[in-house]
C-alpha positions as CSV (number, residue, x, y, z in Angstrom):
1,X,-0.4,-9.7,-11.9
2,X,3.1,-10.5,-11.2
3,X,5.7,-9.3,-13.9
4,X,9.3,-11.3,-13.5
5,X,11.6,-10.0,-17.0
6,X,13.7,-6.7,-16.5
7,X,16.1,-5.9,-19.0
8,X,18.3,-4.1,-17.3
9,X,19.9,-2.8,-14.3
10,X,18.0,0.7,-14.1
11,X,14.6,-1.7,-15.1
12,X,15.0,-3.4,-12.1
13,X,15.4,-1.0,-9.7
14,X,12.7,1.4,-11.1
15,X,13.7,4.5,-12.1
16,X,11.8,7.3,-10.9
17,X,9.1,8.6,-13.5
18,X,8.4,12.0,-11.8
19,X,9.5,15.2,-10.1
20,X,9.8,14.5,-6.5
21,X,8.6,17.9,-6.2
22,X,4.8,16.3,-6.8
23,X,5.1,15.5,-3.1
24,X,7.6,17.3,-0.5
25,X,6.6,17.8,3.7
26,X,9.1,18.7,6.1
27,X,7.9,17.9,9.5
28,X,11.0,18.1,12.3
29,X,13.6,15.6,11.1
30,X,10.8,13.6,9.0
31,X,10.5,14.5,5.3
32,X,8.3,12.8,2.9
33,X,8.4,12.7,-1.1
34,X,9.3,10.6,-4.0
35,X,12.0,8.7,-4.6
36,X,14.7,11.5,-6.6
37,X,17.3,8.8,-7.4
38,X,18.2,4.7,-8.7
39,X,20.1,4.3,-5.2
40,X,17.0,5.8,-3.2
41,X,14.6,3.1,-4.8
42,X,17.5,0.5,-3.9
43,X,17.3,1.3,-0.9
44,X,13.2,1.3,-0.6
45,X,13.1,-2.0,-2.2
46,X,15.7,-3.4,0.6
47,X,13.7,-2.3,3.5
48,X,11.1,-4.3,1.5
49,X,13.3,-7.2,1.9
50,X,13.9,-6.9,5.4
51,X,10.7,-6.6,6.1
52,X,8.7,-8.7,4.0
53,X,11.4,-12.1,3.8
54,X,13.2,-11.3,6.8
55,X,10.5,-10.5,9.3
56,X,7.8,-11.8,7.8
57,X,9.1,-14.8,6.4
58,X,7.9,-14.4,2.8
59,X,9.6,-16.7,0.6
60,X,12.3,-15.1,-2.1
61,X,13.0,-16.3,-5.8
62,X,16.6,-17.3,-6.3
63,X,17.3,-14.1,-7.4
64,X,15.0,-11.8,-4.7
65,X,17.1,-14.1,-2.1
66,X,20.7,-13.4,-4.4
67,X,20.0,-9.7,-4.6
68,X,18.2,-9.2,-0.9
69,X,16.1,-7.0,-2.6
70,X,12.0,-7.0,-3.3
71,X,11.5,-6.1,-6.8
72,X,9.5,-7.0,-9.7
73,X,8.5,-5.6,-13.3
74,X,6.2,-3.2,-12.0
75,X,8.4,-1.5,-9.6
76,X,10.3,0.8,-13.4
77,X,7.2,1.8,-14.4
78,X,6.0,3.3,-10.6
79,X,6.5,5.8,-8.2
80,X,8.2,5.4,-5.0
81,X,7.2,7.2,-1.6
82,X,9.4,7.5,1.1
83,X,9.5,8.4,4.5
84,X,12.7,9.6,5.5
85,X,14.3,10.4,9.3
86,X,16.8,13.0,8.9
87,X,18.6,11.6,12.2
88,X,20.0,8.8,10.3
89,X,21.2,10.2,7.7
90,X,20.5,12.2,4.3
91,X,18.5,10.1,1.1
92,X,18.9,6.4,0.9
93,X,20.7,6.4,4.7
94,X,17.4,8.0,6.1
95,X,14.5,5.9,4.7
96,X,12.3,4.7,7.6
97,X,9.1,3.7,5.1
98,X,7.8,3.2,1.7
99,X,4.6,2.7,-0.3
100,X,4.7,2.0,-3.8
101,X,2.2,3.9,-6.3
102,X,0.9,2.8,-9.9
103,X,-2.0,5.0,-11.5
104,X,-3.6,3.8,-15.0
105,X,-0.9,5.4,-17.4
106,X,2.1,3.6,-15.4
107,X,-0.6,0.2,-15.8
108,X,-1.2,0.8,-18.8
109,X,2.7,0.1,-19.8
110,X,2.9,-3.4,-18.4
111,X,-0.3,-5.2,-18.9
112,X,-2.3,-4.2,-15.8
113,X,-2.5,-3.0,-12.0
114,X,-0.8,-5.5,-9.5
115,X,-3.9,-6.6,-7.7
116,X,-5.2,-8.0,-10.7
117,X,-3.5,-11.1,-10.3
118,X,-5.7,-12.0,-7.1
119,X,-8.6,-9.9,-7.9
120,X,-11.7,-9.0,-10.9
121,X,-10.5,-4.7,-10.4
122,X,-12.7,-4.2,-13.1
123,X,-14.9,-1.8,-10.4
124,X,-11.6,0.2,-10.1
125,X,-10.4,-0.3,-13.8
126,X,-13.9,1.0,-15.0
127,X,-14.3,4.1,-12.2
128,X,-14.3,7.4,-13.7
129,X,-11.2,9.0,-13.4
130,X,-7.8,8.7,-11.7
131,X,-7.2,5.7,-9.8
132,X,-4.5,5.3,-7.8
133,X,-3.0,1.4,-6.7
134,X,-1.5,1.4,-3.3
135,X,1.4,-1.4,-2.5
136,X,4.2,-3.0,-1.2
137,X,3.4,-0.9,2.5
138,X,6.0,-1.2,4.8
139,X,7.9,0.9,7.8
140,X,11.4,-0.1,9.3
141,X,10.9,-1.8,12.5
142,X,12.2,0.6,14.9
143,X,9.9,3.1,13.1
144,X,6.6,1.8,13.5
145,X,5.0,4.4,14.9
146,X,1.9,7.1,14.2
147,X,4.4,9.9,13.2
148,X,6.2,7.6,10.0
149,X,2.3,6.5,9.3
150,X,1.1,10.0,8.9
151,X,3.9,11.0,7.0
152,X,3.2,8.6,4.4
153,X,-0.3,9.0,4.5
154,X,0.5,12.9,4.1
155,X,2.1,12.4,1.3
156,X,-0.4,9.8,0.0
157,X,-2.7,13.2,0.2
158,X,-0.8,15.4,-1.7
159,X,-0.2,12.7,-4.4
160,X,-3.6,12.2,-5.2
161,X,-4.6,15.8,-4.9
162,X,-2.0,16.7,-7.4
163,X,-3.2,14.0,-10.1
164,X,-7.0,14.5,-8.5
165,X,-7.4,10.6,-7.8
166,X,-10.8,9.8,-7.0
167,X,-10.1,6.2,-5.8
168,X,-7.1,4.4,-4.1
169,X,-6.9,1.1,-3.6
170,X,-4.4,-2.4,-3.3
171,X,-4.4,-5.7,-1.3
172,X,-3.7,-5.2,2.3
173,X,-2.7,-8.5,4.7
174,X,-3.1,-10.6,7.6
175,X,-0.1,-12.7,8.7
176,X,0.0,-16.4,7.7
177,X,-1.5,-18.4,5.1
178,X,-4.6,-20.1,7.3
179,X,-7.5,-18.1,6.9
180,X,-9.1,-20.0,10.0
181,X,-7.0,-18.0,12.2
182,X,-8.8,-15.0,10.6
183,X,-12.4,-15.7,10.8
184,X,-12.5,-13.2,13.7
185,X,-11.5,-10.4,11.6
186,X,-12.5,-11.6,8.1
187,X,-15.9,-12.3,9.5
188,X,-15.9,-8.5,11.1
189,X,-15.0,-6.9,7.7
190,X,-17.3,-8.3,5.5
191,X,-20.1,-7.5,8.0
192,X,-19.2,-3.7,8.6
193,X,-17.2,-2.9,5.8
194,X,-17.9,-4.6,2.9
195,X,-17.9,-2.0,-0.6
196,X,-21.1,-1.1,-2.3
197,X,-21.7,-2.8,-4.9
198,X,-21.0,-0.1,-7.6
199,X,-17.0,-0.7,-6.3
200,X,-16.9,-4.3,-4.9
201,X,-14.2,-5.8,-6.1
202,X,-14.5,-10.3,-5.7
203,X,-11.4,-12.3,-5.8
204,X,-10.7,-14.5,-8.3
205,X,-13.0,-17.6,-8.4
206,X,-9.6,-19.5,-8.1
207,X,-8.1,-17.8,-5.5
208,X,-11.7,-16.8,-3.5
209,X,-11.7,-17.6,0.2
210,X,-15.2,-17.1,2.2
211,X,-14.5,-14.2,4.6
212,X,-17.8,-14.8,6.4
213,X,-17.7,-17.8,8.1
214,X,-18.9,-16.7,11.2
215,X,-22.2,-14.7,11.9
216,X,-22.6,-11.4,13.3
217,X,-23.8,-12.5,16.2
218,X,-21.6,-15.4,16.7
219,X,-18.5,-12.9,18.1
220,X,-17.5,-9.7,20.2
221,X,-17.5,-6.8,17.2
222,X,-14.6,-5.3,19.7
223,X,-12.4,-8.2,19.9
224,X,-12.4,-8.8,16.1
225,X,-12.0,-5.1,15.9
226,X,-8.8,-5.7,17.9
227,X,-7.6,-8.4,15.4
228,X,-7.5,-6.2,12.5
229,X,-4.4,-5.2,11.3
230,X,-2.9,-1.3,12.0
231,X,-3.1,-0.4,8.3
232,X,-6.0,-1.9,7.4
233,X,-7.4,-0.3,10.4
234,X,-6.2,3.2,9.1
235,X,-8.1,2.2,5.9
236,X,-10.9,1.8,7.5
237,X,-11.1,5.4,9.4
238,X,-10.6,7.0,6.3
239,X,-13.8,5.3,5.0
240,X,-12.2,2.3,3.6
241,X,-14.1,-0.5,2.3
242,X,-13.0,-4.1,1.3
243,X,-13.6,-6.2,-1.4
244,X,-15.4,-9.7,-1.7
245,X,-13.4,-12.6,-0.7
246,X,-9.9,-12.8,0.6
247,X,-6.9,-14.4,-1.3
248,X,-4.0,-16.2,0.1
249,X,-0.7,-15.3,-1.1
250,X,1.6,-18.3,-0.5
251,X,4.9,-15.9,-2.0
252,X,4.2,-13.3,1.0
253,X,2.8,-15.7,3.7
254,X,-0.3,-13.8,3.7
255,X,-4.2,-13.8,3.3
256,X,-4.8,-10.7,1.6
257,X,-7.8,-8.3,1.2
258,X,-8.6,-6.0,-1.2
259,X,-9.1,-2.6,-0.1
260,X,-11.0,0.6,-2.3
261,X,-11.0,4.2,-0.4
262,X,-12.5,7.5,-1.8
263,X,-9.9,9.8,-2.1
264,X,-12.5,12.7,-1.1
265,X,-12.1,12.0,2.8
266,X,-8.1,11.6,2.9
267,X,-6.8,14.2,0.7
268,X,-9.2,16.8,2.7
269,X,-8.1,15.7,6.1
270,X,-4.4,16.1,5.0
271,X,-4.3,18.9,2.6
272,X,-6.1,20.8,5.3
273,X,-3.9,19.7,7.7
274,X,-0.8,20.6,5.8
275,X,-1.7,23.8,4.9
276,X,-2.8,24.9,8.4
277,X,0.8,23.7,9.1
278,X,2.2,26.7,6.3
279,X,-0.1,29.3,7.4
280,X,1.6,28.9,11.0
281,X,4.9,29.2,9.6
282,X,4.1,32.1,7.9
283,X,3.1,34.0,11.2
């Protein structure tokens, strides 16, 4: 679901909805939390830009373009996490990486979750308790590494811990609009990690692309392994599962997947984490 009307400057940008205080880790000159201010989701939604029409060539509206900004309607009603490096500077100056978040109450206020517009959620919109809608991933160039990725993913943790999400999930990507150059890893996903049916989620009928259009034995499980992109990847070693079908998403220059994790596996592996991280402080 794509949502274009804002009526008004603070609309557009998103104002936070939330105490940033929900989500707060030091970790040397990396800090991760929620956005605390308009000019701090500004600045979130131009490293969108620059990654997504820049580098990855996704193609603007007139006023994305005018603004060099990523925005939409659903970006007032979310909540914005940020990575930021210390070494270049305090709040909008040191953001290095940014997911956006959407549970059902922050849906519920403009129609629907995002991923609807590609997908049949109703496995997610139906799932007892908290869900949580990942999106609009991304990491500053330069800062593409596993430190930035497991800050967000730290503060990914304490997020849904705090609203006890049972169930995280959003459209991931693989470059380009040809889905023939992804049979490798389509084909792998589907095989190996395709969802149960009690949370498969099947792309639209208009937008479904076959993702299994080689067999299993028709390819090296490795090399298509290799093909798959870092964060879906990291989806996947949390437990990750994807959805029926992928989507291509001419706006982005992508074919997207959809992508459903338990939140049972992550926030244990990172709460614990962070909190072995306090208790040596405290000695």
């Amino acid at each position: 679901m794509r949502i274009d009307r804002v009526d008004s400057e603070a609309e557009l940008l998103g104002t936070p909805t939330s105490s940033a205080e929900i989500v707060k880790v030091v970790a040397g000159d990396f800090e991760v939390r929620l956005a605390e201010s308009v000019a701090e989701v500004d600045a979130a939604q131009a490293l969108r830009y620059r990654v997504f029409y820049e580098e990855m060539k996704a193609r603007p509206s007139a006023e994305v373009a005018a603004r060099r900004r990523d925005f939409d309607g659903f970006d007032p009603v979310c909540e914005h996490l940020l990575v930021l490096d210390r070494r270049r500077g305090e709040g909008p100056g040191g953001i290095v990486g940014t997911y956006r978040l959407i549970r059902r109450p922050a849906a519920a206020k403009v129609g629907g979750f995002y991923s609807a517009a590609e997908y049949d959620i109703a496995p997610m919109i139906h799932y007892p308790g908290e869900v949580l809608e990942l999106g609009r991933s991304c990491i500053e160039r330069d800062a593409r590494n596993t430190a930035t990725m497991q800050m967000l993913w730290r503060g990914i943790a304490l997020y849904a811990f705090h609203y006890n999400v049972q169930v995280m999930f959003g459209c991931a990507s693989l470059p380009g609009t040809d889905p023939a150059q992804h049979a490798l890893p389509l084909s792998y996903l589907y095989h190996n990690h395709l969802a149960p049916p009690e949370i498969r989620v099947r792309a639209l009928e208009s937008r479904y692309v076959k993702m299994d259009t080689l067999a299993p034995d028709d390819y090296d499980a490795r090399k298509a392994m290799a093909r798959v992109p870092p964060l879906i990847k990291g989806y996947l070693r949390l437990g990750g599962f994807v959805g029926d079908g992928a989507v291509i998403d001419a706006e982005f220059n992508t074919t997207d997947v959809f992508i459903a994790v338990k939140t049972e596996l992550v926030t244990e592996k990172y709460i614990r984490h962070y909190e072995r991280g306090i208790r040596e402080q405290d000695d």
